[in-house]
C-alpha positions as CSV (number, residue, x, y, z in Angstrom):
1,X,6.8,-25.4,13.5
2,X,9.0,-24.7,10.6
3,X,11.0,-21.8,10.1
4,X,10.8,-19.6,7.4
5,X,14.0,-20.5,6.0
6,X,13.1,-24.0,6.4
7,X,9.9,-23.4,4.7
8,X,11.2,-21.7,1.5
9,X,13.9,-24.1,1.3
10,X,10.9,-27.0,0.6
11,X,9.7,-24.8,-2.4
12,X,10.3,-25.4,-6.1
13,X,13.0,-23.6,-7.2
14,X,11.2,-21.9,-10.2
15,X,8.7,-20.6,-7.2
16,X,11.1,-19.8,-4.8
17,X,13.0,-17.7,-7.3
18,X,10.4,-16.0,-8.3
19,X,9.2,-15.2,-4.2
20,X,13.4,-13.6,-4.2
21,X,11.9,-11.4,-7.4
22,X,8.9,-10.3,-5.5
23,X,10.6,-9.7,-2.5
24,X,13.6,-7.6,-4.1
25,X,10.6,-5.7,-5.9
26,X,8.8,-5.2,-2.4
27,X,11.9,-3.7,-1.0
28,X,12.9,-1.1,-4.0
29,X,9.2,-0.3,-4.0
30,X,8.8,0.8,-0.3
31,X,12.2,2.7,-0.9
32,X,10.6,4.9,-3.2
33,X,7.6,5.3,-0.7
34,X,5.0,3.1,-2.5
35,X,1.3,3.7,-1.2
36,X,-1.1,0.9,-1.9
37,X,-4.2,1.9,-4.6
38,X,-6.8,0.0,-6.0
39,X,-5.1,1.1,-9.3
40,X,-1.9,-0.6,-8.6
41,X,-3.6,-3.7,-6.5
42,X,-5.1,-4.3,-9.9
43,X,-2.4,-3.6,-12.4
44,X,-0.4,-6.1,-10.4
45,X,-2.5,-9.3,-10.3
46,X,-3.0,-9.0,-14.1
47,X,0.5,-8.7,-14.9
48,X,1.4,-11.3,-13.0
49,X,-1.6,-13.5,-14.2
50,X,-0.8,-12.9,-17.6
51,X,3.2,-13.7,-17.7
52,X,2.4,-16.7,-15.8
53,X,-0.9,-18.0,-17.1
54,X,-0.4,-18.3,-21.0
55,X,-1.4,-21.6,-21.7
56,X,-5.0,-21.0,-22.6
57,X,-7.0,-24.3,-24.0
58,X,-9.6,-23.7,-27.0
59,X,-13.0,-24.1,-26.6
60,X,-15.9,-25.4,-29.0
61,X,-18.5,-22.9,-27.4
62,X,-18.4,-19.5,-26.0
63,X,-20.7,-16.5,-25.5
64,X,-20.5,-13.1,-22.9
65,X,-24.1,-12.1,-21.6
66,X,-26.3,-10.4,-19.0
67,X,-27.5,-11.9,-16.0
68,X,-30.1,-9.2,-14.6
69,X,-29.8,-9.1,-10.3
70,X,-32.1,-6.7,-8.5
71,X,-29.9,-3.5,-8.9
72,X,-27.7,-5.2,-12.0
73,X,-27.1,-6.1,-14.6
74,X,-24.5,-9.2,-14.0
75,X,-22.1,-9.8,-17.2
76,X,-20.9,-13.0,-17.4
77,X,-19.1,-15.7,-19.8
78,X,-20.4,-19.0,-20.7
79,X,-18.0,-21.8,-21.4
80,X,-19.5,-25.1,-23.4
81,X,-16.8,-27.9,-23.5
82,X,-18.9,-30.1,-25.5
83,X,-22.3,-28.4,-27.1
84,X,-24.2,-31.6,-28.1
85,X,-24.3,-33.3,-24.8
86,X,-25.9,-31.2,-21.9
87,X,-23.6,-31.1,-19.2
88,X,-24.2,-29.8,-15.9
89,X,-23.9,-26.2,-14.4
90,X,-20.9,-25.0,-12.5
91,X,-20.8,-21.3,-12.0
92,X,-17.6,-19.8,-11.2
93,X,-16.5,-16.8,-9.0
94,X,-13.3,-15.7,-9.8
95,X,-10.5,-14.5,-7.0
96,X,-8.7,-11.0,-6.5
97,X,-9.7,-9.9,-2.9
98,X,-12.8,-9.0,-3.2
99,X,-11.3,-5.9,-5.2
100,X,-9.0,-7.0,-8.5
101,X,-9.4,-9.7,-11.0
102,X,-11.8,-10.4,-13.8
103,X,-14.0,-12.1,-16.0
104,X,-11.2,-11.5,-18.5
105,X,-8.2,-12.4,-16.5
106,X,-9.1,-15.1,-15.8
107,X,-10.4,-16.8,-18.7
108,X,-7.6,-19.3,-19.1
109,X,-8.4,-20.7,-15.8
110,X,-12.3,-21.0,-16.5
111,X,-11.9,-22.6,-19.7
112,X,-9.6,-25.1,-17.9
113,X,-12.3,-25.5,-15.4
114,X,-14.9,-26.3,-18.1
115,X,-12.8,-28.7,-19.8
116,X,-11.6,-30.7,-16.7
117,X,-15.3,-30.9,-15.3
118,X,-16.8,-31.3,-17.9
119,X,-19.4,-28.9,-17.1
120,X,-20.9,-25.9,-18.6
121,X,-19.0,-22.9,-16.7
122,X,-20.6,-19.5,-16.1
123,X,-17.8,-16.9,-15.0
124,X,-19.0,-14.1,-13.5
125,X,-18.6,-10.3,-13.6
126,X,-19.8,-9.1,-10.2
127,X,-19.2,-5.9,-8.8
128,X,-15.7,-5.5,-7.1
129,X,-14.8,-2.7,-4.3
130,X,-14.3,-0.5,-2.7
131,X,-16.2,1.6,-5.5
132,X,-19.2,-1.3,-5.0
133,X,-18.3,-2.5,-1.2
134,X,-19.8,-5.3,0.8
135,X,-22.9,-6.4,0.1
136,X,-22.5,-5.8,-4.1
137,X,-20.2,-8.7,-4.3
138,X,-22.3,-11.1,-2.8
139,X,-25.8,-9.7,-4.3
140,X,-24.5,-10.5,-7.4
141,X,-23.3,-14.2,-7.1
142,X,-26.8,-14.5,-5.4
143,X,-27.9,-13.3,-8.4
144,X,-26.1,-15.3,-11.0
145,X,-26.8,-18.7,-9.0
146,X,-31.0,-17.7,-9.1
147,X,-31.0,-16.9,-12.8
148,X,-28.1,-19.2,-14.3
149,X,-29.9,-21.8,-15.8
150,X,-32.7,-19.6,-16.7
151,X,-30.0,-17.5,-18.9
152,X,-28.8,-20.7,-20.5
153,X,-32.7,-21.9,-21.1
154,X,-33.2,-18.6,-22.8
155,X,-29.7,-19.7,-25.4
156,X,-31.0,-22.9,-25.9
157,X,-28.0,-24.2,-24.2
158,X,-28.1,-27.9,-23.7
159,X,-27.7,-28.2,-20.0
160,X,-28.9,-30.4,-16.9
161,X,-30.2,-28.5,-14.4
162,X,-27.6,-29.3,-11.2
163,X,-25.5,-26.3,-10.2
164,X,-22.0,-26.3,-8.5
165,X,-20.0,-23.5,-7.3
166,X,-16.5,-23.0,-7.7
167,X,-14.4,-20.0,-6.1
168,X,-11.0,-19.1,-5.4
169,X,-10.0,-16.6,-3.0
170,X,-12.2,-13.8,-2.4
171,X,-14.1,-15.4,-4.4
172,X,-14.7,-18.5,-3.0
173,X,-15.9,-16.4,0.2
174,X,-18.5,-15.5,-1.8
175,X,-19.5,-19.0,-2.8
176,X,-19.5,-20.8,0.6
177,X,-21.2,-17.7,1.4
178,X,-24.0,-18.3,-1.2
179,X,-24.4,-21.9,-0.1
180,X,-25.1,-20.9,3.1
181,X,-27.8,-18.6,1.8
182,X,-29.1,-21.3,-0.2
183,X,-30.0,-23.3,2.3
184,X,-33.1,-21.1,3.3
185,X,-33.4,-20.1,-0.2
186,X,-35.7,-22.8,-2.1
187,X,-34.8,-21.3,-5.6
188,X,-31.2,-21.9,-5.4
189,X,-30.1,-25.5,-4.9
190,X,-26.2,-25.8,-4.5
191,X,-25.4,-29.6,-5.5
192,X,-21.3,-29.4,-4.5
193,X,-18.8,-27.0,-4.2
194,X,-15.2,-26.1,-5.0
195,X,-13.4,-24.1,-2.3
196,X,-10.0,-22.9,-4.0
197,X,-8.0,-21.5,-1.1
198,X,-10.6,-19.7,0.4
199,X,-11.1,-16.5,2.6
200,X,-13.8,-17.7,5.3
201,X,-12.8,-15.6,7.9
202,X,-13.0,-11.7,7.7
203,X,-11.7,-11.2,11.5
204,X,-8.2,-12.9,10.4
205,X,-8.1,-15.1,13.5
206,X,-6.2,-18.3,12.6
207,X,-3.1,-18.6,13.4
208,X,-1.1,-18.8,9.8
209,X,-2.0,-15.5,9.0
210,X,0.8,-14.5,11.1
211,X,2.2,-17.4,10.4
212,X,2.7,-17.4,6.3
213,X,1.6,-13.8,6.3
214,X,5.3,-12.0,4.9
215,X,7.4,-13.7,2.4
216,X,4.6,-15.9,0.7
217,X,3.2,-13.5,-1.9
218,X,-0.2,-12.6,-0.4
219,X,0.9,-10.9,2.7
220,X,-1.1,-9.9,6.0
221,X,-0.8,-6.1,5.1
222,X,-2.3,-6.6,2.1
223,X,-5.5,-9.3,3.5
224,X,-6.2,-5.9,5.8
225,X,-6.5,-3.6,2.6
226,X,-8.6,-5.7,0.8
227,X,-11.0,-6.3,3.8
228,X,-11.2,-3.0,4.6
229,X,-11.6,-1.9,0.9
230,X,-14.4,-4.7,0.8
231,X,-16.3,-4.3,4.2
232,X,-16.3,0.0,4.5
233,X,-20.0,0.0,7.3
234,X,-18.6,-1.7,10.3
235,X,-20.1,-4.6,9.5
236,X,-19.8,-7.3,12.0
237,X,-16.9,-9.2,10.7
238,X,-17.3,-12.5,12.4
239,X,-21.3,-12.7,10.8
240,X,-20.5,-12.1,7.3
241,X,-17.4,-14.8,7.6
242,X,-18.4,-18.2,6.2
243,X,-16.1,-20.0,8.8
244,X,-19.3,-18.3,11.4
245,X,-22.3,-19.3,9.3
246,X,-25.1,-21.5,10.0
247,X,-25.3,-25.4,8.8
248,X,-28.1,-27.6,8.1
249,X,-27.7,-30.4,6.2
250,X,-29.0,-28.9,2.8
251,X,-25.4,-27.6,2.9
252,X,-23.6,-29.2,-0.2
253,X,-20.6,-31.5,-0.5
254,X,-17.4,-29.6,-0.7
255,X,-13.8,-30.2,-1.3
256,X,-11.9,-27.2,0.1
257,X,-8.0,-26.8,-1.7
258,X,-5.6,-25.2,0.6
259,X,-1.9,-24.5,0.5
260,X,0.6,-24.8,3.0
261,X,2.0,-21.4,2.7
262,X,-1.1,-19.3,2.3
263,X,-1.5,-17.3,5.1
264,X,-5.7,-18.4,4.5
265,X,-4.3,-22.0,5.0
266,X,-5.7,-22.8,8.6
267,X,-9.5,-21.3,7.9
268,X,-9.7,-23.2,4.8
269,X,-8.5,-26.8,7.2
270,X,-10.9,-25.2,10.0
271,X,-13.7,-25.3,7.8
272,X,-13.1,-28.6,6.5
273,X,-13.8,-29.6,10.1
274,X,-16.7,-27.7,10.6
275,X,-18.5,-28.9,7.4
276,X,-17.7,-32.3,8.6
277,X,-18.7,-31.9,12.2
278,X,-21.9,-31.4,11.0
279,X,-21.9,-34.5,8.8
280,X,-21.9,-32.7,5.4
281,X,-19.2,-34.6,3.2
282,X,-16.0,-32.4,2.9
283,X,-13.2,-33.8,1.2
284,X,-10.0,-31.7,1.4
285,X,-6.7,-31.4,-1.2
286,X,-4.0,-29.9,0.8
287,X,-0.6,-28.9,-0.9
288,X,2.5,-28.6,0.8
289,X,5.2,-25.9,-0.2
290,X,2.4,-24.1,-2.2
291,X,1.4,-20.2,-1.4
292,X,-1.8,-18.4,-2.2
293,X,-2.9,-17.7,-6.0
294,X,-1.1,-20.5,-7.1
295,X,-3.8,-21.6,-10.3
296,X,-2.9,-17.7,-11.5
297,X,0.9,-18.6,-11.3
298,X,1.0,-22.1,-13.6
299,X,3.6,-21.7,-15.8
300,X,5.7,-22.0,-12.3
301,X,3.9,-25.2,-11.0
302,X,2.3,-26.8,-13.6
303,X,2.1,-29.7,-12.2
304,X,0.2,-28.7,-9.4
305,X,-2.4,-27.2,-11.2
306,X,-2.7,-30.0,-13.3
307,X,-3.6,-32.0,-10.6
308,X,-5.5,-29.3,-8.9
309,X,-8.0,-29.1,-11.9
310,X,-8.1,-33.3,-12.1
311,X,-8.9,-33.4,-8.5
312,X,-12.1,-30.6,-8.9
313,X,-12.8,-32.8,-12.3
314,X,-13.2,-36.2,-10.0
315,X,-15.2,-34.5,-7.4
316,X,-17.7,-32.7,-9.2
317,X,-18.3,-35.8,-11.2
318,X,-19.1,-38.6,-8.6
């Protein structure tokens, strides 16, 4: 197993510069006694999304509206890349922990989404914790993937009807979590999926969170926050974990990203396993010397996000 040393020496230097920032940051901050709040957990990943996230690609079409869930009222964003053909669905669930990011954050990375799929792209605005904890999240993706292509009927939006899902982060827990859902569910039918280093296991069990978890940006400390901000009635962790979660075949194809230095990293390869134990195609892209959040970060490695969006753009076209 590598070192630590060992393992920052294989990153980029623009990235492993920045990690010295963070780190030097970390330090001055706990000097001064810094308390975690949902105020600051926030502040932070947009600041650092928008210094390193500034290439943002036009769009021909785009539109916010509502879709209505049984307790609300869901906004969303519609991205068209190309409003005279109708493309297919892909509905995406944005990251942050289950408790920071936005529709509006990340809008660069949606509209990149769009354009590499070629698909229409919902982004959605679902309900973050802790002031909306476990199950508000997940109500509201069910939600958005019920009503979707009845919002875009109602536009006059050319679209086929075939849904994917793509999620990064917390949010792509909430996908794979939706897919599971949907395979008892006959309105929802999930035709592939996009995994973008996902959380799939609440109880923290695989081995690189210890592992990667201090020095790689998204830190173990900060995983137990967000869980416990997100998951506040003792639910069972290991049920509401995707990694747990029945399979059935009706389960849809999936490529699952992961990084090497993403304290996530061995959930994401576990479930890539599972999905194919059961015979449901899983294709995996797996990136060494990359950490966590790395799409939010692209002006740092922009190649690997290149890549990363041509690889979702192959898959959700076959």
């Amino acid at each position: 197993m590598a070192t630590s040393s060992e393992k920052t020496d294989a990153i980029s230097k623009p990235l492993r510069n920045w990690l010295a920032e963070v780190a030097e940051a970390k330090r001055k901050a706990r000097e001064r006694g810094f308390r975690r709040t949902v105020t600051n957990t926030r502040e932070a990943w947009e600041t650092l999304t928008r210094r390193f996230l500034t290439q943002i690609p036009g769009i021909p079409w785009i539109r916010d509206d509502l879709i209505p869930g049984p307790d609300y009222r869901v906004p969303v964003r519609i991205y068209d890349p190309d409003p005279e053909r109708a493309l297919p669905v892909a509905m995406f669930v944005h990251g942050g922990g289950h408790v920071a990011g936005s529709v509006s954050l990340y809008d660069p990375i949606a509209r990149k989404l769009a354009l590499a799929s070629a698909h229409v792209v919902v982004s959605i605005e679902y309900r973050l914790a802790p002031e909306c904890p476990y199950p508000a999240g997940l109500k509201d993706t069910m939600a958005c993937a019920k009503r979707v292509f009845r919002l875009l009927e109602s536009l006059a939006i050319p679209h086929q009807p075939r849904l994917a899902l793509i999620g990064d982060s917390g949010g792509a827990a909430l996908c794979a979590t939706v897919a599971h859902l949907a395979q008892f569910e006959p309105s929802v039918t999930v035709e592939r999926q996009v995994l973008i280093y996902p959380g799939l296991d609440y109880t923290l069990s695989q081995p690189s969170v210890s592992d990667n978890g201090e020095g790689f940006f998204l830190e173990r400390e900060r995983i137990i926050w967000m869980f416990d901000a997100y998951l506040q009635n003792a639910e069972d962790r290991r049920a509401v974990s995707p990694i747990s979660m029945d399979l059935t075949p009706a389960y849809p194809p999936t490529l699952v990203i992961t990084a090497d230095l993403d304290p996530l990293r061995d959930e994401g390869l576990a479930y890539l396993e599972r999905l194919r134990s059961f015979g449901i195609p899983a294709e995996g892209l797996h990136l060494p010397a990359m950490i966590h959040g790395f799409l939010n970060l692209e002006d740092l490695v922009p190649e690997v996000c290149q890549a990363s969006y041509a690889r979702i753009g192959e898959f959700l076209n076959v």
